[in-house]
N, CA, C and O atoms as CSV, one atom per row, in Angstrom:
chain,resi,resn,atom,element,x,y,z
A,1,UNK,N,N,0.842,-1.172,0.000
A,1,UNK,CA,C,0.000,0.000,0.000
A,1,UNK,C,C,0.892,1.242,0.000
A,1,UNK,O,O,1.756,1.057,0.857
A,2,UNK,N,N,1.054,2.430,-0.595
A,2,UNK,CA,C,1.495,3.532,-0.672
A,2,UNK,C,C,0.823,4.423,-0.018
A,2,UNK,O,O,-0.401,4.558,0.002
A,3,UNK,N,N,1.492,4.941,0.436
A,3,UNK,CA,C,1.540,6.274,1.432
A,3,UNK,C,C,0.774,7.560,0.522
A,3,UNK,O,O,1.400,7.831,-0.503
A,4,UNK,N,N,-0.387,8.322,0.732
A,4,UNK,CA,C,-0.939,9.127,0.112
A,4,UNK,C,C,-1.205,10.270,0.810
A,4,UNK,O,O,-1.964,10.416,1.768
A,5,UNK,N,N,0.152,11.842,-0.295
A,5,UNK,CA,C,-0.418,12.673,0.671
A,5,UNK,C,C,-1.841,13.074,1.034
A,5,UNK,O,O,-2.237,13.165,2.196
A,6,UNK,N,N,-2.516,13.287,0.043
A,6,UNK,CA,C,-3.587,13.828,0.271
A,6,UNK,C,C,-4.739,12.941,1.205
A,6,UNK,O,O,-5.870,13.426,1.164
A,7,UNK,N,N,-4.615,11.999,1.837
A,7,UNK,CA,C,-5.276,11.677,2.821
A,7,UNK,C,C,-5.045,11.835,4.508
A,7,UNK,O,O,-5.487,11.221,5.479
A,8,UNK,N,N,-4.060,13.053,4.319
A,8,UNK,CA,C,-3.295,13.273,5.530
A,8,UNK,C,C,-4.375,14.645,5.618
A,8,UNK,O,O,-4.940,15.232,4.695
A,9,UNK,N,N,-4.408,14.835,6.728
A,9,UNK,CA,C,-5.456,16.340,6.963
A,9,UNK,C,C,-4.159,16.679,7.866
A,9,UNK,O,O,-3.493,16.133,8.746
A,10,UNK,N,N,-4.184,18.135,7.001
A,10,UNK,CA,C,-3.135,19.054,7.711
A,10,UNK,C,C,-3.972,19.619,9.043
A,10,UNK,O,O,-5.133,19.985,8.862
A,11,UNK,N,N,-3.487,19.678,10.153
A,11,UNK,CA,C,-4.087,20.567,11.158
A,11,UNK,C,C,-3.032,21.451,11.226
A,11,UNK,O,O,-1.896,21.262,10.792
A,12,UNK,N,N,-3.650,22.860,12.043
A,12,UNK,CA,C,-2.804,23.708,12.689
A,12,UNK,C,C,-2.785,23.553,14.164
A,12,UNK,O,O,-3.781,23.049,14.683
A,13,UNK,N,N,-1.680,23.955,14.992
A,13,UNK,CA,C,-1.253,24.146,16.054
A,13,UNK,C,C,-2.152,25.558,16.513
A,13,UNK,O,O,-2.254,26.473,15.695
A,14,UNK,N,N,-2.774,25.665,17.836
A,14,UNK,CA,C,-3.468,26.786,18.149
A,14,UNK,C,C,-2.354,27.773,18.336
A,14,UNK,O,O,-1.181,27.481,18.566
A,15,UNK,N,N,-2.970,29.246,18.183
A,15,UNK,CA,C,-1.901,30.021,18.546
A,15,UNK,C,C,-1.971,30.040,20.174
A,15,UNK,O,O,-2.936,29.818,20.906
A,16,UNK,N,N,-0.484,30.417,20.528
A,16,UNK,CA,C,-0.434,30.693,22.209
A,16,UNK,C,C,-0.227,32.463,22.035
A,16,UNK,O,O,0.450,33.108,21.234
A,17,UNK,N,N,-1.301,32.973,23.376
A,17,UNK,CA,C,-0.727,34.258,23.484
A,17,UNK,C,C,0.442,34.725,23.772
A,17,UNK,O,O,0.927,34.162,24.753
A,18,UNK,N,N,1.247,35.721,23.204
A,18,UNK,CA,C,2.108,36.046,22.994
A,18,UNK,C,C,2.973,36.595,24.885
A,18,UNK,O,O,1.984,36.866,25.566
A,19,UNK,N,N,3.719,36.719,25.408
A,19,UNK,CA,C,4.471,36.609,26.641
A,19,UNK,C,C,4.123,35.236,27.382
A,19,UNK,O,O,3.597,34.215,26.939
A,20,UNK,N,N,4.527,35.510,28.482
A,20,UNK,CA,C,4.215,34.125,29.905
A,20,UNK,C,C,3.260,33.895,29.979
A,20,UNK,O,O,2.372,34.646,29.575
A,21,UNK,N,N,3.035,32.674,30.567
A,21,UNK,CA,C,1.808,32.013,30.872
A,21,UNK,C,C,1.889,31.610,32.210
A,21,UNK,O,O,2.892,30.914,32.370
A,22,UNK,N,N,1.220,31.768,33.268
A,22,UNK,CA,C,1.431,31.564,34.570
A,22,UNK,C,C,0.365,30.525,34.865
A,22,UNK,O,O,-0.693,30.498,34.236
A,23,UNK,N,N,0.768,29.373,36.171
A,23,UNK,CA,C,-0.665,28.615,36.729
A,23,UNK,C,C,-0.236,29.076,37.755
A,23,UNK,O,O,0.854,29.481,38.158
A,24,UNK,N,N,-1.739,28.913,38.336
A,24,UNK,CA,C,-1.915,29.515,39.744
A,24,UNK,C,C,-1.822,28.461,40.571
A,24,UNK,O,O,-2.127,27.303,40.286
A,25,UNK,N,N,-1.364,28.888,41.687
A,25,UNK,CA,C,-1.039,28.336,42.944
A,25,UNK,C,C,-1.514,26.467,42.953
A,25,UNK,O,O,-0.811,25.457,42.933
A,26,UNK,N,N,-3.030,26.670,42.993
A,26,UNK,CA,C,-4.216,25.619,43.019
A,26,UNK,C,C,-3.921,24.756,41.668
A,26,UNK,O,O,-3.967,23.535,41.814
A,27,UNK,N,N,-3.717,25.100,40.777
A,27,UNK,CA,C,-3.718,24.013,39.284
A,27,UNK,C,C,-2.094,23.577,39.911
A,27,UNK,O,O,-1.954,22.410,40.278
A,28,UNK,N,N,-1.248,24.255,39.987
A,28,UNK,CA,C,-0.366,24.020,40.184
A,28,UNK,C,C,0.548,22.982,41.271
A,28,UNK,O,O,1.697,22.539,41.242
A,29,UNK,N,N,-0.708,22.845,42.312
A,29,UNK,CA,C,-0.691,21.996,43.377
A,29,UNK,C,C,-1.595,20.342,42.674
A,29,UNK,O,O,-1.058,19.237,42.756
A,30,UNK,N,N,-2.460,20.484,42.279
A,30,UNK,CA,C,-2.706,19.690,41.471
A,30,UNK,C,C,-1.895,18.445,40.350
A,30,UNK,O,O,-2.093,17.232,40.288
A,31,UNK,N,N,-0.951,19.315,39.561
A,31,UNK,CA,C,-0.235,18.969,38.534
A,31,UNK,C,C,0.810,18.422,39.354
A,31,UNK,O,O,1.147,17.290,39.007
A,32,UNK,N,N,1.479,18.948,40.440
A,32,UNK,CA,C,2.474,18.397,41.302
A,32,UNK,C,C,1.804,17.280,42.293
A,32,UNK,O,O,2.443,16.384,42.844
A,33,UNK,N,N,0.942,17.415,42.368
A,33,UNK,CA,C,0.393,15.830,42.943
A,33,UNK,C,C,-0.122,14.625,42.070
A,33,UNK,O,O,-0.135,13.479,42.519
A,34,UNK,N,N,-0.485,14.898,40.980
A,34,UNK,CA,C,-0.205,13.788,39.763
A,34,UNK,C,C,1.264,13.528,39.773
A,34,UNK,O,O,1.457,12.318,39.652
A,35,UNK,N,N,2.609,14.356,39.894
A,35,UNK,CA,C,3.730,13.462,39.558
A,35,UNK,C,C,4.158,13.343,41.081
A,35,UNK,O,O,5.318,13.714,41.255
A,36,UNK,N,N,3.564,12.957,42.115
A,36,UNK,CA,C,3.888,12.608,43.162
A,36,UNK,C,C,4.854,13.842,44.279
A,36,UNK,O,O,5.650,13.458,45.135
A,37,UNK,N,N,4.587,15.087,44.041
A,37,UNK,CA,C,5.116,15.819,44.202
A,37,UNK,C,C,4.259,16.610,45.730
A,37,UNK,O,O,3.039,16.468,45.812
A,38,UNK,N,N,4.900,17.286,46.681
A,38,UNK,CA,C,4.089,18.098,47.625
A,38,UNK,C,C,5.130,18.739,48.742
A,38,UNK,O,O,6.280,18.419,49.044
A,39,UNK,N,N,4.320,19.689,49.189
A,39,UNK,CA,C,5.212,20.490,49.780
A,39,UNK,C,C,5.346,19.944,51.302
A,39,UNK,O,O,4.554,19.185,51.861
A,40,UNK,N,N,6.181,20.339,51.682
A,40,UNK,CA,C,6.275,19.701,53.216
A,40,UNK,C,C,5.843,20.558,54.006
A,40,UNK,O,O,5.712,21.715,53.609
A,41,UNK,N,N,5.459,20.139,55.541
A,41,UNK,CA,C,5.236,20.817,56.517
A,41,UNK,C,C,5.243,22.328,56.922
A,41,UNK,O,O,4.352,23.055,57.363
A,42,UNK,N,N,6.957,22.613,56.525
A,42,UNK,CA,C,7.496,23.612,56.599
A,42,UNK,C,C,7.078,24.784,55.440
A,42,UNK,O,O,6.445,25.839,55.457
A,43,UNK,N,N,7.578,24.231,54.739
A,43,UNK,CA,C,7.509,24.663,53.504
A,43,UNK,C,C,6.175,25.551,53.158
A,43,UNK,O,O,6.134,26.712,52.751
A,44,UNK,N,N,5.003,24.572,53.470
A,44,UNK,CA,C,3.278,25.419,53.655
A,44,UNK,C,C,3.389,26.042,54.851
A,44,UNK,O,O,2.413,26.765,55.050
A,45,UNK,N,N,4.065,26.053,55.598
A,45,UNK,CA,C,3.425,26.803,56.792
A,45,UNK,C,C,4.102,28.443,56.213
A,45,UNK,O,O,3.436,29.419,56.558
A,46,UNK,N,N,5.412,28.716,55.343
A,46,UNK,CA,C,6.101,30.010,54.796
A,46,UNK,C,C,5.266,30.402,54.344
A,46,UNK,O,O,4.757,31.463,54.706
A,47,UNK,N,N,4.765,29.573,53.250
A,47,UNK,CA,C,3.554,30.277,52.226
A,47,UNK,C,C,2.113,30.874,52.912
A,47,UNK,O,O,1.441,31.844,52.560
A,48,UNK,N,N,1.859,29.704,54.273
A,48,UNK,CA,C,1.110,30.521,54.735
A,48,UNK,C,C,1.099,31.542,55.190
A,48,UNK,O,O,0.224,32.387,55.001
A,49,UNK,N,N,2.359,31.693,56.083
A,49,UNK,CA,C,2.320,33.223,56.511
A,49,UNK,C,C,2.721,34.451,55.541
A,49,UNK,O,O,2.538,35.625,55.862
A,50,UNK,N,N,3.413,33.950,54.050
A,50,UNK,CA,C,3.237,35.185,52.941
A,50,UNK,C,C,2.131,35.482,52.453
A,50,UNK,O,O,2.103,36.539,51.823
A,51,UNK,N,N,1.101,34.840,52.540
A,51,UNK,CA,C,-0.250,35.475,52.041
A,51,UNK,C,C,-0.638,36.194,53.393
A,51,UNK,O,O,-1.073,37.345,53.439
A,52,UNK,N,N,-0.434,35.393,54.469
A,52,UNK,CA,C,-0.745,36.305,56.225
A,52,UNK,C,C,-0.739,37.738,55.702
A,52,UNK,O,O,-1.598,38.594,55.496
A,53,UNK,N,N,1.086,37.610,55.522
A,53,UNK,CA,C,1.710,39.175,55.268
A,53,UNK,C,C,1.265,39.731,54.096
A,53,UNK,O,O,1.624,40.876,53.818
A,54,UNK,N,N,0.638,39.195,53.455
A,54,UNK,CA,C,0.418,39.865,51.895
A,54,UNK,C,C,1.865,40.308,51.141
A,54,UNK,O,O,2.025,41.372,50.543
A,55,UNK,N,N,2.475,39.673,51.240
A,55,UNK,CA,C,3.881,39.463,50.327
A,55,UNK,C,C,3.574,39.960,48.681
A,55,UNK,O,O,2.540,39.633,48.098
A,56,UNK,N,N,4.382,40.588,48.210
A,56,UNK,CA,C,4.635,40.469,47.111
A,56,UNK,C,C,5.001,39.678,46.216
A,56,UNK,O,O,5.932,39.209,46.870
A,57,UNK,N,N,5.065,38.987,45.008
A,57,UNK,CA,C,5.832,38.013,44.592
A,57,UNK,C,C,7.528,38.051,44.405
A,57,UNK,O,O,8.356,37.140,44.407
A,58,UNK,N,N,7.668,39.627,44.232
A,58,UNK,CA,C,9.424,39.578,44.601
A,58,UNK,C,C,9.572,39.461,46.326
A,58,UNK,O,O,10.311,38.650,46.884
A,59,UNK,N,N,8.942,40.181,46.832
A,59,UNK,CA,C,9.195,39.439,48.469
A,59,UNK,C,C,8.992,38.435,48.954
A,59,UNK,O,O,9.400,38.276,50.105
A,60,UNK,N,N,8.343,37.447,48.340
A,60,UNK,CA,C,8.292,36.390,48.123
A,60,UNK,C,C,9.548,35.128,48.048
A,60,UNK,O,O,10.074,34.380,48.872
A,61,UNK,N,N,9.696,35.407,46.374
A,61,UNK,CA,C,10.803,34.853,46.025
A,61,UNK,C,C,12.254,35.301,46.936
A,61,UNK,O,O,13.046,34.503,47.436
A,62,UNK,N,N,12.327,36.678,46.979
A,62,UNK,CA,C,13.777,36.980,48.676
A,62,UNK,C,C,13.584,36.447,49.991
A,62,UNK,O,O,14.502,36.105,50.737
A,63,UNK,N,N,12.229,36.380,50.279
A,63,UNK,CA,C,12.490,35.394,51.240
A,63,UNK,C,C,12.437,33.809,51.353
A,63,UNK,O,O,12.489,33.230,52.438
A,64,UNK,N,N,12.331,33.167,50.133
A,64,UNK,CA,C,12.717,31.677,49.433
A,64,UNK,C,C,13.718,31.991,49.729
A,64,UNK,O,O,13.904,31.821,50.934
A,65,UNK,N,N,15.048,32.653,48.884
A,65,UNK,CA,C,15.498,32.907,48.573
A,65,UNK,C,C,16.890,32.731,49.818
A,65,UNK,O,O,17.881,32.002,49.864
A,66,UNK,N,N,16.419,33.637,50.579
A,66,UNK,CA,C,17.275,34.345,51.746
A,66,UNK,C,C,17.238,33.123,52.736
A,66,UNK,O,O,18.176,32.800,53.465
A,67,UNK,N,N,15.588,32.269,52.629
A,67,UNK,CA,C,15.654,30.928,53.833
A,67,UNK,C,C,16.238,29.557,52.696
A,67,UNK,O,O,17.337,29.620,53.248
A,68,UNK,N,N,16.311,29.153,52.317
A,68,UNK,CA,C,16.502,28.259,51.422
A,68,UNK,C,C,17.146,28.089,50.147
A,68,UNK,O,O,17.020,27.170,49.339
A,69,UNK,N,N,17.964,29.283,50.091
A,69,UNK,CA,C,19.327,29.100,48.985
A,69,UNK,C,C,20.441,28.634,49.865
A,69,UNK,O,O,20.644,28.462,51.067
A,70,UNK,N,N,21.178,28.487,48.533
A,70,UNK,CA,C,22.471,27.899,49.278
A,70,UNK,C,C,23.195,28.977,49.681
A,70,UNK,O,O,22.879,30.094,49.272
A,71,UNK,N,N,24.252,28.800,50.526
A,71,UNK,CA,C,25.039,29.435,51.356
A,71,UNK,C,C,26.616,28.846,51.075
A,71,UNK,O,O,27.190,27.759,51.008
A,72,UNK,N,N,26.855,29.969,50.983
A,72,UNK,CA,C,28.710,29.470,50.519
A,72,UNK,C,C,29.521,29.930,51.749
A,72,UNK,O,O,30.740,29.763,51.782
């Protein structure tokens, strides 16, 4: 049997809007618990108290950052 282009239906790829695409917090907790993934103890209790504080997302990330980078 030979291979025939014309029984191939071309599709297109949707367009994506143009910059970043962000998931939120909740999808994102989701998707990390399908690959067996979750935050520890600690870890939720920071986040809880940055929404407490109403953190920014760069104050946020500096205080990840400042508790949980490495240290030389």
């Amino acid at each position: 049997m030979c291979y025939n282009e014309t029984m191939v239906k071309a599709t297109k790829t949707p367009k994506r809007p143009a910059g970043t695409f962000t998931v939120g917090r909740d999808k994102f907790s989701k998707i990390s618990a399908v690959e067996g993934i979750k935050l520890s103890p600690r870890v939720a209790k920071d986040f809880g108290e940055f929404d407490r504080k109403g953190l920014t997302a760069e104050e946020r990330r500096r205080e990840i950052s400042r508790k949980y980078g490495q240290k030389n």
